[in-house]
C-alpha positions in Angstrom: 31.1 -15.8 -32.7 34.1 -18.2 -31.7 34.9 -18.2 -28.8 38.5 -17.2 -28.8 37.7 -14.1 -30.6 34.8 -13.8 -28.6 36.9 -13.8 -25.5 39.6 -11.9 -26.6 37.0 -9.0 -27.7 35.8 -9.3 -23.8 39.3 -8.9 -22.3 39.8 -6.0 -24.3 36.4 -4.3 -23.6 37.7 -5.2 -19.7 41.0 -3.8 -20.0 39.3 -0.5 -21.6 37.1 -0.1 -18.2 40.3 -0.9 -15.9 42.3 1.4 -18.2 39.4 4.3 -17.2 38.8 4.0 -13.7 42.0 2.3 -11.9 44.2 5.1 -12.5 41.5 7.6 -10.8 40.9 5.3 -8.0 44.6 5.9 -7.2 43.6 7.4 -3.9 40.9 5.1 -2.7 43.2 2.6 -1.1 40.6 0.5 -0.8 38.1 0.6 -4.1 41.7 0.1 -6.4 42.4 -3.4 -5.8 39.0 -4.4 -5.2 37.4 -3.1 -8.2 40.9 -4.9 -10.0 40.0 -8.0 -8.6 36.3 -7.8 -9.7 37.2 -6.7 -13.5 39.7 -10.1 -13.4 37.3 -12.2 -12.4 34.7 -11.2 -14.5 36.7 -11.2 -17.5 38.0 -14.8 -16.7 34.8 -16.2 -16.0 32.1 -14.2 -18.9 33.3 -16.8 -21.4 32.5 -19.9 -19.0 28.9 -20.1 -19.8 29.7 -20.8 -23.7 33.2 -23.2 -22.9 31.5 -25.3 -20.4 29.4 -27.2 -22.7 32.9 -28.4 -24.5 34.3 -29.0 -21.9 34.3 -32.7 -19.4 33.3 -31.4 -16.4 30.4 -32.6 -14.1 27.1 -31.3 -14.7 26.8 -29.6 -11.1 30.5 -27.8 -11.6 29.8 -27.1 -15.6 26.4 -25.1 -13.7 28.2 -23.7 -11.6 30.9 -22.1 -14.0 27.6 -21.1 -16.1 26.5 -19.7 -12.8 29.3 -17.4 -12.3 29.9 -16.5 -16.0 26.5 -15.2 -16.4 26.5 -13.0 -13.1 29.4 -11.8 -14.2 28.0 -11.1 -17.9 25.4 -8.9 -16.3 27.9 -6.9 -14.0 30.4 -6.5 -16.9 27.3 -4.7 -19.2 27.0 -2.3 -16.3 29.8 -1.5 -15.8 30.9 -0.9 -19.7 27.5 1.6 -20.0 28.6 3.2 -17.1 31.9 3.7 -18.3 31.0 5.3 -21.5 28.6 7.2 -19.5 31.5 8.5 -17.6 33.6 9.2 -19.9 31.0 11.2 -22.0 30.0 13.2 -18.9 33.8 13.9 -18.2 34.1 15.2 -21.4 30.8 17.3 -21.7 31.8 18.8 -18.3 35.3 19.8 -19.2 33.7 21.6 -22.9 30.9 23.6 -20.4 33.9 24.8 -18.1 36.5 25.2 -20.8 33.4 27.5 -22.6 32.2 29.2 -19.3 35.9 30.0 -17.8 34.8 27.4 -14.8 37.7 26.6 -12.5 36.9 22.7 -11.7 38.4 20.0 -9.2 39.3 17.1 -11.9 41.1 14.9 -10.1 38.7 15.0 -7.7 35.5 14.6 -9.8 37.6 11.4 -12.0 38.1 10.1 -8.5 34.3 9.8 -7.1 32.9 9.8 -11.0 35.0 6.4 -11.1 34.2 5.2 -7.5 30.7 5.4 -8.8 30.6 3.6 -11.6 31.3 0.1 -9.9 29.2 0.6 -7.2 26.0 1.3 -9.6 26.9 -1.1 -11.7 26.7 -3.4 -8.3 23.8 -2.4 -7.4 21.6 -2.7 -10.8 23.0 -6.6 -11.0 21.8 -7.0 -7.6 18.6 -5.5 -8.1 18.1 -7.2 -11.7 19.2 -10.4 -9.7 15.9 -10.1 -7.6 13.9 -9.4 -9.9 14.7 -11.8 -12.7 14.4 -14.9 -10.5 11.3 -13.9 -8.3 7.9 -15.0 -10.0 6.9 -12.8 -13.0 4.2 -10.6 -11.8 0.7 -10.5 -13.4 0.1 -8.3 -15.8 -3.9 -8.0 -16.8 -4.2 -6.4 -20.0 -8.0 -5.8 -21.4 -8.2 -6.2 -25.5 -11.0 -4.1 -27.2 -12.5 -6.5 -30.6 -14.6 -4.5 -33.0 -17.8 -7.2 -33.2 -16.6 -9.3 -30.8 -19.5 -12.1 -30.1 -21.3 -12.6 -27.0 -19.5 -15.9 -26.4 -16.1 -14.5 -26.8 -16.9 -11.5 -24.4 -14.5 -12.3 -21.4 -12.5 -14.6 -22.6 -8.9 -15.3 -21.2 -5.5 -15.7 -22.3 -2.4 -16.2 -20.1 0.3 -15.8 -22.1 4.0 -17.2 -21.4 7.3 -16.1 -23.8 10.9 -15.8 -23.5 11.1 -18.6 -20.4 14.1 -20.0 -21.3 14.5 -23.1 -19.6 18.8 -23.9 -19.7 21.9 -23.1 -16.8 19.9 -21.1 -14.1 16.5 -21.7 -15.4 15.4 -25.0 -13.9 12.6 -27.1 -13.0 11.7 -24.9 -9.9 11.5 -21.8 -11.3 8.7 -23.6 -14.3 7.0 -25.1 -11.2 6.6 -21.6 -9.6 5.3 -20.2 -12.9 3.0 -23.2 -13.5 1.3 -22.9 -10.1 0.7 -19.3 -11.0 -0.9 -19.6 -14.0 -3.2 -22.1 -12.9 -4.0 -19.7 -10.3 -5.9 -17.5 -12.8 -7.9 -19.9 -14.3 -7.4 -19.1 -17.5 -9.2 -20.1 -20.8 -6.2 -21.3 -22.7 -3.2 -21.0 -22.3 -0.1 -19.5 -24.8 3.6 -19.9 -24.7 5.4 -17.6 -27.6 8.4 -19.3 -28.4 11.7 -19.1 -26.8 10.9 -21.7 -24.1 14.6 -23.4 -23.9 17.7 -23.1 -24.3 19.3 -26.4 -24.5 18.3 -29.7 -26.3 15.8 -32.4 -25.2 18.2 -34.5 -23.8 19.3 -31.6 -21.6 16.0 -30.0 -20.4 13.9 -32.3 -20.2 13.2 -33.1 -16.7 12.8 -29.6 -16.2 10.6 -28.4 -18.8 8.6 -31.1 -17.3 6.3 -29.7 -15.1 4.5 -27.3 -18.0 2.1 -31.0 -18.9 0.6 -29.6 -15.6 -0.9 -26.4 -16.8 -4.9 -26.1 -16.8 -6.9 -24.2 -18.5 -10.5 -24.7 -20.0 -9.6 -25.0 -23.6 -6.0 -26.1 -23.2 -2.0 -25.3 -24.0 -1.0 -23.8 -27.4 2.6 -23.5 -28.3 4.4 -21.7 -31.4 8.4 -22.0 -31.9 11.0 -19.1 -31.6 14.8 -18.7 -32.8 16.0 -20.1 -29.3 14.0 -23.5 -30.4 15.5 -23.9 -33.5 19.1 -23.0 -31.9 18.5 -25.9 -29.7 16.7 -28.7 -32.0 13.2 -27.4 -33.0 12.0 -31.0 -34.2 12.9 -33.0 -31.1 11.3 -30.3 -28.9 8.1 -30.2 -31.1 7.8 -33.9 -30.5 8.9 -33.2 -26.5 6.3 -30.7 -26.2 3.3 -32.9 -27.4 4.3 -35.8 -25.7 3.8 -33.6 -22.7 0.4 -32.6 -24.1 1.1 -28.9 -25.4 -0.5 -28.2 -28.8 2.2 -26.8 -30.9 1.2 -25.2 -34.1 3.2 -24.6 -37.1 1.9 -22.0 -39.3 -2.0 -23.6 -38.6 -5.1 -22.9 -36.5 -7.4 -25.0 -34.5 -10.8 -23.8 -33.9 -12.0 -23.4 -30.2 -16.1 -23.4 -29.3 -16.8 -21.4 -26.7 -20.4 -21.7 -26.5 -22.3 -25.3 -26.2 -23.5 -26.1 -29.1 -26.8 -27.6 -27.6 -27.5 -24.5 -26.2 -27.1 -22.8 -30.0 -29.9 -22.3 -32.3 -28.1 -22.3 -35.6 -24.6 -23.8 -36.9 -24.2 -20.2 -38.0 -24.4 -19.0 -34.0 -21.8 -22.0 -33.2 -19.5 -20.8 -35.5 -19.4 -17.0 -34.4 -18.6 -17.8 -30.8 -15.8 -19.8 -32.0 -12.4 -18.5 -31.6 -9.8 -19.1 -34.5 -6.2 -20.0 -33.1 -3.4 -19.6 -35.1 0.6 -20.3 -34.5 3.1 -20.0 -36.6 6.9 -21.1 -36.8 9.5 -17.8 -35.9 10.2 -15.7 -38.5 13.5 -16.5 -38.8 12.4 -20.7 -38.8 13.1 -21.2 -43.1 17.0 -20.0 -42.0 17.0 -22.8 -40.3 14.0 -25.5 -42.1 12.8 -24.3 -45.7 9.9 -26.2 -44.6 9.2 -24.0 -41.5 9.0 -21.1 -43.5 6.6 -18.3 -40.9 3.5 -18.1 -43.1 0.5 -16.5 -41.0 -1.5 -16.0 -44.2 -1.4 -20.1 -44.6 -1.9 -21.1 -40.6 -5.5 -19.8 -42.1 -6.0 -22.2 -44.6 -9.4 -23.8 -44.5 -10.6 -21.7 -41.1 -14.6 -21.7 -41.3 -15.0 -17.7 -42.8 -18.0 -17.4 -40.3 -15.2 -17.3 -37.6 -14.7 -13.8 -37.3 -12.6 -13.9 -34.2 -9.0 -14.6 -35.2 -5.6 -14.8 -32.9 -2.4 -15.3 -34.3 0.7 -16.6 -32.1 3.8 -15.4 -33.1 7.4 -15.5 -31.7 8.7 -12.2 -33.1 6.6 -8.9 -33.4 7.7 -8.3 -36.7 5.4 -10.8 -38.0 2.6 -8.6 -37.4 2.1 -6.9 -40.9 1.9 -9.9 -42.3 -0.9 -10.7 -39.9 -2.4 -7.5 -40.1 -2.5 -8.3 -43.7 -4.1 -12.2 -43.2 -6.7 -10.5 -41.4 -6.2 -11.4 -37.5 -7.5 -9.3 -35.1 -5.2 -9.8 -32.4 -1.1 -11.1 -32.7 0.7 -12.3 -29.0 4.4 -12.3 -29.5 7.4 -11.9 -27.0 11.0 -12.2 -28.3 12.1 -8.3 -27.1 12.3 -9.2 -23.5 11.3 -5.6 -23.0 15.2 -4.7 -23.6 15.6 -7.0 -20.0 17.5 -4.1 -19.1 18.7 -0.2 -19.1 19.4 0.5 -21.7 19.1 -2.1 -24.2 15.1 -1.9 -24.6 16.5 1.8 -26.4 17.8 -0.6 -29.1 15.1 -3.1 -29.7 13.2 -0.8 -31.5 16.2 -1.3 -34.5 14.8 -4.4 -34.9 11.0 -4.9 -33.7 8.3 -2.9 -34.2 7.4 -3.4 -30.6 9.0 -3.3 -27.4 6.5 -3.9 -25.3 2.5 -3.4 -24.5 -0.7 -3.1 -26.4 0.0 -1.3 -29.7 -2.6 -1.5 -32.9 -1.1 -1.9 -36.5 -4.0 -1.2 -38.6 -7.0 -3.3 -37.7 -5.2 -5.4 -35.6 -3.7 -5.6 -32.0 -0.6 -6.3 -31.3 0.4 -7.5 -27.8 4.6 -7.9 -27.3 5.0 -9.4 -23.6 8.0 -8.5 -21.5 8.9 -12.7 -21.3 8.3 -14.5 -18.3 11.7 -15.6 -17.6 15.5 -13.7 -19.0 18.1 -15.1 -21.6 21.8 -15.1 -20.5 22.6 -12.7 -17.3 20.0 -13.6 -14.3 19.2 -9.8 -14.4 16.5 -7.7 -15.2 16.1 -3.9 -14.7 13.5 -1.6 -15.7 11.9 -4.3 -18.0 10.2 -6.4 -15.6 9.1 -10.1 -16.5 5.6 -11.4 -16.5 2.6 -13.7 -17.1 -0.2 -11.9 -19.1 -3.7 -12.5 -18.5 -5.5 -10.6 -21.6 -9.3 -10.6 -21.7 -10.7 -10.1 -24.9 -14.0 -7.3 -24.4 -16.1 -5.5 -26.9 -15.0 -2.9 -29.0 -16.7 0.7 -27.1 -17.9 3.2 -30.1 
C-alpha cells in the first residue's frame, strides 16, 4: 500500500481507539493525557519505518526512526485488539443485564474497562520486546521415517527461518544465533527462506557472520517472499559467496556412511540423504524462471535414495511434496502468528501454523522463525532454532 493511504488508514484506526477510551478516562486525571500523548505518538511515528528509506537522513537517525516506528507498530496492534475486545465485552455485558433486569455501574466499568486496555496493551509489547530479541530457544523435535537406514538413524538438522536481517535485526543478534547453532553440533544446517529484509548493499556486513556456521555436512539455503522483495538474485550470489548452498528447486545428495566401510554401491546409496530446496511459492510472481517446482528439485536423484527432505519457505508447498514423494518438508513463513492473536489467522492461509503435523506419508515441520518481521515483539509464539533428529519409524 502507499504510504499516504497507508498512513491516513493508521490515523483513522488511532483516532477510533482515542474516540473509545478518552472520553471514559474523563476521571482519571492522570491516564487521559498520557494515554493521548502515547496514541499521538504512535500514530506519528508507525509510518517512519516505511518513509525513512526515502527519505535523506543518516543511517544511525533513519534506524532510529525505524526504531520507534516499529515499537510503536507493535503497541498500536495491542491496543486496536484490545479495543475491539472492549467494545464487544461492553456490548455483551449491557445485552446479559438488559436480558436479566441487572442494575450495572457503566460509567464506572467504561472507566477501568478503558484504563485497562492501555496498560495490557503495555505490557504484552514489553513482554514481546524480551522475548523477540533474547536468543531463540532450542526446540528438539524427534522425526519418526518409515525405513529409515541405519546410517540415517540420528541424524541432525538445525533448522533457521524467518530471521530477518533489516532495521533492528543486525549483525549481533546473527552472531548470537550463529554461536548457538554451532553449539549443537549439528549435521547440516537449514535456513527456510526469509533471511533479510533489505538488499545486499544494505545487509551485508550483517548477514555476514552466517559463513561461520559448522556443521558436518554443511549450510543449505532455499529463498522466501522477503528474498525476492529485497533482490533474490544478488542475495543468491551473496549467500554463496559466503559459502551457504542455496538450492533452487534441486537436490544434492549427502553420504552419511564412508563408503570404504560399505560393501555394496547399493548400501552407499541407502544411507545417503536426498536434499531438496526449492524457490518460495510465490518466486514465478516475481521470476517465471523461479517457478517453486518440488517435483523437479528431484530430477535425476539416485531412486535407491529412499530418504528424501524437501526445503521449502511456505507450508503450503507441502502437497505438492507429499505428492513428489518426500518424506519430510521444513518450512517457516507463519512465524507461529508472532503474536495473540494473529497465529488465529494463519491458518486462512497455511496449512500449518506450527509443529510436527503429517500430510499423507509425509511430515511436515513449520518452525516458529528464529527471528520476527516488523514489531520487535513476540507473544505467545515464541521464536526458535530447531534441532530435528530423524529416528526409525516404531510399528
Amino acid at each position: 500500500m502507499p504510504l499516504r493511504p497507508l498512513t491516513l488508514l493508521t490515523t483513522l484506526l488511532h483516532a477510533y481507539i482515542g474516540l473509545r477510551l478518552l472520553p471514559a478516562l474523563a476521571d482519571l486525571s492522570a491516564a487521559w493525557p498520557l494515554l493521548l500523548a502515547a496514541l499521538l505518538l504512535s500514530a506519528a511515528t508507525m509510518p517512519l519505518p516505511f518513509a525513512g528509506a526515502r527519505g535523506g537522513h543518516r543511517r544511525p537517525l533513519a534506524d532510529g526512526w525505524k526504531w520507534l516506528g516499529l515499537l510503536s507498530m507493535g503497541w498500536f496492534s495491542s491496543m486496536f485488539v484490545l479495543t475491539l475486545v472492549r467494545d464487544a465485552g461492553l456490548l455483551l455485558g449491557w445485552l446479559l443485564a438488559l436480558a436479566g433486569g441487572w442494575a450495572v455501574d457503566w460509567p464506572r466499568a467504561q472507566s477501568w474497562s478503558a484504563a485497562a486496555v492501555p496498560l495490557m496493551a503495555t505490557l504484552a509489547t514489553l513482554i514481546g520486546f524480551f522475548n523477540a530479541r533474547r536468543v531463540a530457544g532450542v526446540v528438539r523435535v524427534e522425526v519418526p521415517i518409515r525405513d529409515l537406514p541405519a546410517g540415517l538413524e540420528g541424524f541432525t538438522i538445525a533448522q533457521l527461518s524467518d530471521i530477518h536481517v533489516g532495521p533492528t535485526i543486525r549483525r549481533g543478534y546473527i552472531q548470537r544465533i550463529v554461536h548457538a547453532v554451532n553449539g549443537l553440533g549439528a549435521d547440516m544446517v537449514a535456513i527456510t527462506g526469509d533471511l533479510v529484509d533489505g538488499t545486499v548493499a544494505e545487509l551485508r556486513e550483517h548477514v555476514a557472520p552466517l559463513a561461520g556456521l559448522r556443521a558436518r555436512h554443511g549450510t543449505f539455503v532455499v529463498t522466501g517472499n522477503h528474498e525476492y522483495y529485497a533482490g533474490a538474485h544478488a542475495w543468491i550470489d551473496e549467500l554463496r559467496r559466503l559459502g551457504l548452498q542455496v538450492l533452487l528447486n534441486e537436490h544434492v545428495v549427502l553420504q552419511t556412511r564412508s563408503v570404504k566401510g560399505a560393501q555394496t554401491d547399493e548400501e552407499v546409496l541407502e544411507s545417503a540423504l536426498v536434499v531438496a530446496g526449492v524457490t518460495d511459492y510465490t518466486a514465478a510472481h516475481f521470476d517465471a524462471a523461479h517457478a517453486s517446482d518440488p517435483k523437479g528439485a528431484l530430477h535425476d536423484a539416485p531412486p535407491l535414495v529412499r530418504t528424501r527432505l524437501l526445503l521449502a519457505h511456505q507450508p503450503r508447498s507441502a502437497p505438492a511434496a507429499a505428492e513428489a514423494g518426500y518424506q519430510l518438508q521444513l518450512s517457516g513463513h507463519t512465524h507461529g502468528g508472532q503474536f495473540f492473536p494473529w497465529n488465529l489467522f494463519v491458518p486462512l492461509q497455511q496449512p500449518f501454523t506450527a509443529g510436527l503435523h503429517r500430510l499423507q506419508q509425509m511430515w511436515v515441520y513449520t518452525s516458529r522463525g528464529t527471528g520476527y518481521w516488523g514489531p520487535p515483539k513476540r507473544f505467545g509464539a515464541p521464536s526458535e532454532i530447531t534441532l530435528l533428529r530423524l529416528v526409525p519409524e516404531r510399528a
